[in-house]
DRENVEX-933919 format. One record per residue (C-alpha): chain; residue number from 1; y, x negated, z. Coordinates in nm, 3 decimals, always signed. Example, Ala and Ser with C-alpha at 12.3 -4.5 7.8 and 13.67 -1.06 7.14 Angstrom:
2
 unit pos      c2      c1      c3
    A   1  -0.450  -1.230  +0.780
    A   2  -0.106  -1.367  +0.714
END
This chain:
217
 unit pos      c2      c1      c3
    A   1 +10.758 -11.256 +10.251
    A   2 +10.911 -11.628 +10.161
    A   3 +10.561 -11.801 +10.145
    A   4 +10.560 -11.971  +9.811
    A   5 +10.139 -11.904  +9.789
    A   6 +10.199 -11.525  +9.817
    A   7 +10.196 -11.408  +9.436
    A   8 +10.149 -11.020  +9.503
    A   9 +10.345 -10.918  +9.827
    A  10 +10.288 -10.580  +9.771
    A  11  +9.939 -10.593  +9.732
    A  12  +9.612 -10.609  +9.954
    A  13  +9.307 -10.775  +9.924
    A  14  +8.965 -10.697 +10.102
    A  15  +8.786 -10.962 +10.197
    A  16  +8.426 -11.070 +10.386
    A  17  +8.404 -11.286 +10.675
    A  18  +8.309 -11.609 +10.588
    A  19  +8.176 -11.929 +10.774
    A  20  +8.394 -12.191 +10.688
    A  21  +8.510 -11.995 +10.368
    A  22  +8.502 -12.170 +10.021
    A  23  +8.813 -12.264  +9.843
    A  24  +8.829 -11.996  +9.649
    A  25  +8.856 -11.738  +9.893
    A  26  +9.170 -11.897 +10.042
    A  27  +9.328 -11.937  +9.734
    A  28  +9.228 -11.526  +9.685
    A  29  +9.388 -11.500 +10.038
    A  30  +9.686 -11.658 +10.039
    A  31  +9.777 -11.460  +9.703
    A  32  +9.801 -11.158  +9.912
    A  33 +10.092 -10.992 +10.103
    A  34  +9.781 -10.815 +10.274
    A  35  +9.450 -10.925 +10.320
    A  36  +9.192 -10.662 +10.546
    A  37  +8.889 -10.879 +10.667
    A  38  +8.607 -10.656 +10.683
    A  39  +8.431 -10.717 +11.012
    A  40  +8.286 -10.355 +10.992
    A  41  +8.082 -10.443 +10.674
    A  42  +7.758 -10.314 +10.682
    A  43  +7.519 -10.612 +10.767
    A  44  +7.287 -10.714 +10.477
    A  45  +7.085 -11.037 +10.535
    A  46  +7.170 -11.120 +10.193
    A  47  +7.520 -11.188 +10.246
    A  48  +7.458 -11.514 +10.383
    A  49  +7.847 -11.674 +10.294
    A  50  +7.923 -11.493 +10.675
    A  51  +7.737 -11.767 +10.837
    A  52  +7.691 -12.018 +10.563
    A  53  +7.903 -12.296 +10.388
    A  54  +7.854 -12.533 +10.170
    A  55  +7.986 -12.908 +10.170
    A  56  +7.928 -13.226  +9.934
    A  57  +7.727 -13.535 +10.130
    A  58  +7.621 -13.848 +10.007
    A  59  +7.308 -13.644  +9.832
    A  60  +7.552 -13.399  +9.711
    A  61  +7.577 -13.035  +9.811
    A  62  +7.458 -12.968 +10.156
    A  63  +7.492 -12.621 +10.302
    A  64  +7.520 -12.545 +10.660
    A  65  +7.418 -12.241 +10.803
    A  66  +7.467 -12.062 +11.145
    A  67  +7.133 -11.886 +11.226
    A  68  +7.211 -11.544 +11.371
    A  69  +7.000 -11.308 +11.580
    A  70  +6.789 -11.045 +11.452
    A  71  +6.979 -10.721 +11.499
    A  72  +6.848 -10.452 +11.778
    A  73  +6.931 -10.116 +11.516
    A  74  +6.749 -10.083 +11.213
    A  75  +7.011  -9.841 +11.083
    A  76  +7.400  -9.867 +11.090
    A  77  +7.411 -10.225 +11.193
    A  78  +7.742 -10.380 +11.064
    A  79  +7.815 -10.809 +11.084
    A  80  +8.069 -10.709 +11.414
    A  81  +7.681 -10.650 +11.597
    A  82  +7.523 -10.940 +11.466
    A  83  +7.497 -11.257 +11.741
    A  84  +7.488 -11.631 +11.666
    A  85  +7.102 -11.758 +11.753
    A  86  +7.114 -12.130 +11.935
    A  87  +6.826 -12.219 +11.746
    A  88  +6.812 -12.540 +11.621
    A  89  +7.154 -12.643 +11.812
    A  90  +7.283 -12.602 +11.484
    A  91  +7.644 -12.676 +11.656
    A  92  +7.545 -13.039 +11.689
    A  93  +7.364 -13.073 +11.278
    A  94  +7.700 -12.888 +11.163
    A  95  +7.914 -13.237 +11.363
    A  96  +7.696 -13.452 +11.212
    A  97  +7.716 -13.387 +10.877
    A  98  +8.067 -13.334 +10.810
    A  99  +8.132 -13.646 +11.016
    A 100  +7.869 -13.827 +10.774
    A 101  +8.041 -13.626 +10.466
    A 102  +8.357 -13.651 +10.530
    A 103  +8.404 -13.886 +10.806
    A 104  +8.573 -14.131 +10.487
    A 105  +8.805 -13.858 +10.368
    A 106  +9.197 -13.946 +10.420
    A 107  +9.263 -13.640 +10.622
    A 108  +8.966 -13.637 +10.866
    A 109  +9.090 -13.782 +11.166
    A 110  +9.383 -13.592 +11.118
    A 111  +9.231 -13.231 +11.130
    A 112  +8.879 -13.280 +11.291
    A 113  +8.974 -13.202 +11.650
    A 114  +9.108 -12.867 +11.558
    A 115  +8.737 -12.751 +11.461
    A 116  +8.527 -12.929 +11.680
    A 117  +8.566 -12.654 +11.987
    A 118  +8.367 -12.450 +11.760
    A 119  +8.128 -12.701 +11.692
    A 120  +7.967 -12.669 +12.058
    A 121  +7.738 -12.447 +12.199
    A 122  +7.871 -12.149 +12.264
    A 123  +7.804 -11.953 +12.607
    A 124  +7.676 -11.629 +12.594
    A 125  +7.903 -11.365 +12.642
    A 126  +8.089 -11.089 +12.543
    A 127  +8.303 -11.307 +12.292
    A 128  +8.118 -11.615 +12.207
    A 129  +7.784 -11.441 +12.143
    A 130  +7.904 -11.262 +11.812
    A 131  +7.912 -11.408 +11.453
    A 132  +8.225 -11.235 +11.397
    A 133  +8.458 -11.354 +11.657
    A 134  +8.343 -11.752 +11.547
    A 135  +8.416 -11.615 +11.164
    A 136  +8.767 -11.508 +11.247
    A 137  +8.868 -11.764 +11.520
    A 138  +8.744 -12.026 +11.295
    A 139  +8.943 -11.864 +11.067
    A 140  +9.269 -11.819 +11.219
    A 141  +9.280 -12.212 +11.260
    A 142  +9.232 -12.255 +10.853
    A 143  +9.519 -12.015 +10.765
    A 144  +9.797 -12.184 +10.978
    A 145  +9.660 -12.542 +10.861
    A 146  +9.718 -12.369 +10.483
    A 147 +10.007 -12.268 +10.604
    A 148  +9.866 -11.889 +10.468
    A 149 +10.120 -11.627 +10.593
    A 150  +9.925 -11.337 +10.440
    A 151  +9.932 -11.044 +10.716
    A 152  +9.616 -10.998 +10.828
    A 153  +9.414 -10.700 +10.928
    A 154  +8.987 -10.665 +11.053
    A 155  +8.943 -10.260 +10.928
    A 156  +8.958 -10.067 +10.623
    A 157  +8.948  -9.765 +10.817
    A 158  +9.322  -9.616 +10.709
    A 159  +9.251  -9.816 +10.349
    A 160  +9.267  -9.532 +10.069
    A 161  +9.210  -9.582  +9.713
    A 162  +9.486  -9.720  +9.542
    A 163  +9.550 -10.031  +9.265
    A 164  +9.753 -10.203  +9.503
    A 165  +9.412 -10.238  +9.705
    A 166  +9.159 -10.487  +9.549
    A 167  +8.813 -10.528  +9.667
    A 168  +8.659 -10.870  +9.698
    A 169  +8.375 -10.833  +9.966
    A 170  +8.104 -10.942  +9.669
    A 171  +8.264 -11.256  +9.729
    A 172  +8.355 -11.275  +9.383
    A 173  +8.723 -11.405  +9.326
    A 174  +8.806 -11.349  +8.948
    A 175  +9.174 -11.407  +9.019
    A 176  +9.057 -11.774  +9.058
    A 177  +9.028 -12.092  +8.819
    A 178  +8.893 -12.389  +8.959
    A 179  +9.167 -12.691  +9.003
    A 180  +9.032 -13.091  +9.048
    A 181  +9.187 -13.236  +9.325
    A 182  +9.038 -13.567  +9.479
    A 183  +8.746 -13.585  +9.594
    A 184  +8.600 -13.862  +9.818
    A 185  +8.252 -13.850  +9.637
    A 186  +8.394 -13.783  +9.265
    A 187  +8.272 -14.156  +9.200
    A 188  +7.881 -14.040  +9.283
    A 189  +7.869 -13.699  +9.164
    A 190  +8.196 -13.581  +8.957
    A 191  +8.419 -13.309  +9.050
    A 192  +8.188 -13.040  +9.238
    A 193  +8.460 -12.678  +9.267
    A 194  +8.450 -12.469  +9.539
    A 195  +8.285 -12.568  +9.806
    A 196  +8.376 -12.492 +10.156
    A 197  +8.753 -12.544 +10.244
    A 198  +8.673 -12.841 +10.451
    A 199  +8.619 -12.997 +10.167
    A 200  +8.983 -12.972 +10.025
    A 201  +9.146 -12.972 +10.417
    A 202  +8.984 -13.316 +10.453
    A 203  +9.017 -13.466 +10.117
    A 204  +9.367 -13.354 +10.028
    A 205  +9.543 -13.312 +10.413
    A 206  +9.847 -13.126 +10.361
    A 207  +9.854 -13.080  +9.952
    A 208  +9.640 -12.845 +10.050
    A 209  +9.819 -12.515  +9.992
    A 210  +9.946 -12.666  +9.630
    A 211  +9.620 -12.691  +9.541
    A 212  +9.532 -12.304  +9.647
    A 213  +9.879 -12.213  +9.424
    A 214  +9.765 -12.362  +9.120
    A 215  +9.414 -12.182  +9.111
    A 216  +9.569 -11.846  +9.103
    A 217  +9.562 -11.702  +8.742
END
């Protein structure tokens, strides 16, 4: 692979699906020839980073979360059967504060139109209903605005155990050491590290990916 951000071409990371993933699981990403994101993960209401992110407002952080249904099986139940809830219209709170967080930022105009179609409500049915298909289309979008050319994979089905394989779905990226870069609210409350990738996509534009390099150990 010629991407400059991939450190370990050989290797493959595991990953959870995120909502609007922090920084430091792209940085994780993009160090990977591989990456698997596990949408077959069993569902544990704990896990809330699949349908949660966090961003930096005038008041500081601010997290935004995508209320999900409760799921029909008791047993079994993985995050590809869990569906997105309208409560709330949390579709139009989500616009509103990142336009009122980030709606200064040098690099908002730029990118905000590529994430608004997921800012909307979403009709039910068989694709727009589940958590998992906003997760990874959402997701798609980030990697080629990275510019992340990791090859990317949804099962660990034909995974076997192996060192070249390395397991992040705790959502715990020790690879990673956090990197300032500006930061449109540094003034008010410092540097705050990984937050959602917004945050760096809207403050830093396309020095993005430079950023994710130098956070790799």
């Amino acid at each position: 692979m010629s991407s400059p951000l991939i450190l370990f071409p050989a290797k493959t990371a595991i990953l959870p699906p995120v909502y609007f993933g922090s920084i430091d699981y792209y940085a994780t990403m993009a160090a990977y020839g591989n990456v698997v994101i596990d949408r077959n993960w069993r569902f544990d209401k704990r896990k809330k980073f699949t349908h949660r992110c966090t961003i930096a407002d005038t008041h500081g952080l601010l997290q935004l979360t995508v209320p999900i249904e409760k799921p029909f099986k008791r047993h079994a139940t993985t995050w590809n059967d869990i569906k997105i809830s309208t409560h709330g219209e949390w579709w139009n709170a989500h616009r509103v504060a990142l336009e009122s967080a980030y709606g200064r930022t040098p690099f908002f105009e730029f990118y905000i139109d590529r994430f608004l179609p997921f800012l909307k409500h979403r009709e039910k049915d068989n694709n727009n209903e589940f958590l998992m298909n906003l997760d990874c289309d959402i997701d798609a979008v980030i990697r080629n605005i990275l510019d992340i050319e990791s090859i990317v994979s949804y099962s660990t089905e034909n995974l076997s155990n192996s060192e070249d394989i390395k397991d992040y779905r705790s959502n715990e990226f020790t690879l990673i050491t956090p990197v300032e870069y500006y930061q449109v609210r540094k003034a008010t409350h410092g540097f705050i590290p990984n937050l959602s990738i917004l945050d760096l996509i809207f403050n830093m534009g396309p020095e993005s990916p430079l950023v994710l390099k130098k956070m790799v150990k």
